[in-house]
N, C-alpha and C positions, 0 to 999 in steps of 0.2 A: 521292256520288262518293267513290271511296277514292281514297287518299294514292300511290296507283300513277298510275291516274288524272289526278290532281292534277298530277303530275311528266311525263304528258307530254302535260297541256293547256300546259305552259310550254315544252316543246318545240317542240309545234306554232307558238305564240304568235311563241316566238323566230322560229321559220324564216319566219313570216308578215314581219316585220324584214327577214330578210337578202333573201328574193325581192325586196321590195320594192328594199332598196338593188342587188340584183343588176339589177334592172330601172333604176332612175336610173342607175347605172354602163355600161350598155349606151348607154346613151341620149348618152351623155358620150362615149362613146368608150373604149378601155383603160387598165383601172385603173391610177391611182399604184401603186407599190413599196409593200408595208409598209414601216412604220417599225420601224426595229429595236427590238428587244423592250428594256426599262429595267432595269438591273441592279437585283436585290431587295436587301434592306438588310442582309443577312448576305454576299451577294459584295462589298457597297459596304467592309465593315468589314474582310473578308477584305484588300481589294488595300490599307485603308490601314494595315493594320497591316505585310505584306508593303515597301509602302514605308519605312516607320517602322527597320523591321529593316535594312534596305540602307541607309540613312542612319548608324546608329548602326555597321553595318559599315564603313562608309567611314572615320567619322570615326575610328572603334579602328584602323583598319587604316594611317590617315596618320599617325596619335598614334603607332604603334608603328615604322612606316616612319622617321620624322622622327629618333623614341630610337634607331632601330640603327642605321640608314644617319647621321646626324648632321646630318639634314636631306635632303629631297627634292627642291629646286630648285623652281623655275617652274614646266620643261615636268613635273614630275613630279605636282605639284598638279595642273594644268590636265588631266593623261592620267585623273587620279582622277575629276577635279570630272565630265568628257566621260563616263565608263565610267561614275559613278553616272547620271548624268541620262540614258545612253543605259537600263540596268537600270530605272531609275523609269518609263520612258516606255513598255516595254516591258510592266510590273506593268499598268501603266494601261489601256493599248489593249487586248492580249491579252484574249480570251472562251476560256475551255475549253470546247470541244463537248460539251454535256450530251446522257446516253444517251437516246435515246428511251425515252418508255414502250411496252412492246411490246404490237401489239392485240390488239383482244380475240381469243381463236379457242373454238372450239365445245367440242377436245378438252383444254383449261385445268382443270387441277384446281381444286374449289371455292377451296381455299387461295390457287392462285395469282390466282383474280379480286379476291378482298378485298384480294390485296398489290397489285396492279396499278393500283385505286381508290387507295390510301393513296398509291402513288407519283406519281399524277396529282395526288391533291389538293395532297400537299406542294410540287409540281413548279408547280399552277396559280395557287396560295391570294395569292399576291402580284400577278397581275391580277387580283382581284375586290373590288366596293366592300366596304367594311368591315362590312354588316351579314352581306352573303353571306360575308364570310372566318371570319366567327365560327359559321355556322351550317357551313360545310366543318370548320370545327375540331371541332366538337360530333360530327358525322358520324365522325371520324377517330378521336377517342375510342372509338366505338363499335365499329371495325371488331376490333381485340382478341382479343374476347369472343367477336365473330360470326365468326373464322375459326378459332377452338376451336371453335365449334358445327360448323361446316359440313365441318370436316376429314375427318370420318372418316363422313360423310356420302355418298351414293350420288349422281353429279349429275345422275339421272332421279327422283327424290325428288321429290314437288311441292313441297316448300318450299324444294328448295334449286335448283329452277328457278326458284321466283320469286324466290331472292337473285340468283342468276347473271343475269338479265333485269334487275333493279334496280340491281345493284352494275357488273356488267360491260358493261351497254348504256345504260339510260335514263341512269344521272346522267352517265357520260362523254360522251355527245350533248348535257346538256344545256348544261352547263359547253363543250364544242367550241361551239355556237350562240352561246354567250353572246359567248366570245371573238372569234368572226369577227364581231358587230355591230362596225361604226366605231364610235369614242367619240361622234361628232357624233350618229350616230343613237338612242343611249342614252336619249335624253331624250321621245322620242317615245311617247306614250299609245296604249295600244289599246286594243277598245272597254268591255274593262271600266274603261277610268280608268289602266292599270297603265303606269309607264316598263320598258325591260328591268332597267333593275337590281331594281327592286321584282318582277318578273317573275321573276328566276333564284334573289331569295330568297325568294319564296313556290314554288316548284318543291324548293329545297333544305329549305325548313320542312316539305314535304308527305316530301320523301324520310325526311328524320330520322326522321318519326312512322311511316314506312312500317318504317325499321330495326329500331326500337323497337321496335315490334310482331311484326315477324319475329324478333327475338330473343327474344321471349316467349314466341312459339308453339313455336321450339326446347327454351328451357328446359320448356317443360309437357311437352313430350312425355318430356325425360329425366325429370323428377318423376313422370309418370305409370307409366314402365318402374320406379322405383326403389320406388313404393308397390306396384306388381302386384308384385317382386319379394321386398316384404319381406311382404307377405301369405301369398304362396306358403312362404315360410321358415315364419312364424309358426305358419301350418294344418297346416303337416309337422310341424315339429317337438311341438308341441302334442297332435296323434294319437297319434306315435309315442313320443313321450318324449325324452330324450337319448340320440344313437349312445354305444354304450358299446363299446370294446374287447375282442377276444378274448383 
C-alpha cells in the first residue's frame, strides 16, 4: 500500500466516525451548537499583554493627570478606574474574525496550493493531539522546498498532480474529518485497534513520507536535467575544442 493510499484509508476510517455519530445525532434529535472554538496560546498571550499595556496606561496617565491638574478628585478616579475596566473587558471578550482559508479550486497555481496547506496547518495545528501537531509541524517544514519545486512546474505534470491531489485535497479532508469527530467520540477503536487520534497521526505519518518522496522524485528529475546538460557541454566542447574569437 503506498503512503497516498495510507492517507486516505484514514480518511475513509474518519468518515466511518462522523456517519456513525451523524446517525446517533439523528437518532437524538437536532444537534447541540458547537462549542466555541478555545483561544490558541499565542491569542491567549496576545490579549494579556494588550491588557498589561492599558493598565500601565492608566496608571501613567492618573500619575500624570494627578502632577498637572494638582490632583484628580474622586469622580475623576472613578471615570478612569470605569474607562479602564470598560477597555480590559473589551481586550478580553473581543475575537478578530480570522480570514478563511480559501478553497481549494482546480485553476490554483501549484504555488498557491502549498501556501494554502501551510495556512491551514498554522491556522488548524492547535486543535490537534500533540503527536499529530508535531508530525503537521514536520509537514510544514517541508512545504518550502516543495513550492520551489512545483513553482515553475506545469499543473498537468504527473507529479505535480500528484502534489496538488495530496497537498490541496487528501490532507485538507483529512484534518476537516478529524476536526468534525466530537471529542467524546475520539476515543472509539476501529477494527484495526486505532482511536481517531492515532488514526489522523498515522494518515499524517503516511502523508510526510508521501512528501518526502515527492520531493525526491522532483529533485531527481532536476539532477537528472543538470547531468544530461553537462554531458551535453562536456562532448561539445571536447570535439570541438574551445570557441575562440574572431
Amino acid at each position: 500500500m503506498s503512503d497516498t493510499d495510507r492517507v486516505n484509508q484514514s480518511i475513509a476510517r474518519l468518515d466511518e466516525v462522523l456517519h456513525r455519530h451523524d446517525r446517533i445525532l439523528a437518532e437524538r434529535g437536532p444537534a447541540a451548537m458547537a462549542p466555541r472554538k478555545p483561544l490558541t496560546r499565542t491569542q491567549l498571550i496576545q490579549k494579556a499583554v494588550s491588557i498589561g499595556i492599558v493598565l500601565v496606561l492608566a496608571l501613567v496617565g492618573t500619575t500624570i493627570a494627578g502632577l498637572v491638574l494638582g490632583g484628580i478628585g474622586l469622580g475623576g478616579f472613578f471615570s478612569i478606574v470605569i474607562a479602564t475596566l470598560v477597555i480590559m473587558a473589551v481586550i478580553a471578550f473581543w475575537r478578530p474574525r480570522e480570514r478563511p482559508v480559501p478553497a481549494y479550486q482546480d485553476n490554483m497555481t501549484n504555488a498557491a496550493v502549498v501556501q494554502r496547506l501551510g495556512a491551514l496547518l498554522a491556522r488548524k495545528r492547535h486543535l490537534l493531539p500533540p503527536a499529530a501537531a508535531r508530525r503537521a509541524d514536520a509537514i510544514s517544514a517541508q512545504l518550502p522546498m516543495l513550492e520551489s519545486q512545483l513553482s515553475d512546474m506545469a499543473t498537468l505534470d504527473p507529479l505535480a498532480q500528484d502534489a496538488r491531489r495530496l497537498l490541496g485535497r487528501h490532507l485538507p479532508d483529512l484534518i476537516d474529518r478529524y476536526e468534525r469527530v466530537p471529542s467524546e467520540y475520539r476515543a472509539e477503536r476501529d477494527a484495526e485497534g486505532l482511536n481517531v487520534d492515532e488514526r489522523l497521526t498515522q494518515g499524517l505519518d503516511a502523508a510526510t513520507t508521501a512528501i518526502d518522496e515527492l520531493g525526491r522524485k522532483l529533485a531527481r528529475d532536476d539532477v537528472d536535467a543538470f547531468q544530461t546538460q553537462g554531458r551535453f557541454i562536456e562532448d561539445r566542447y571536447r570535439e570541438d575544442g574551445p570557441i575562440r574569437s574572431e
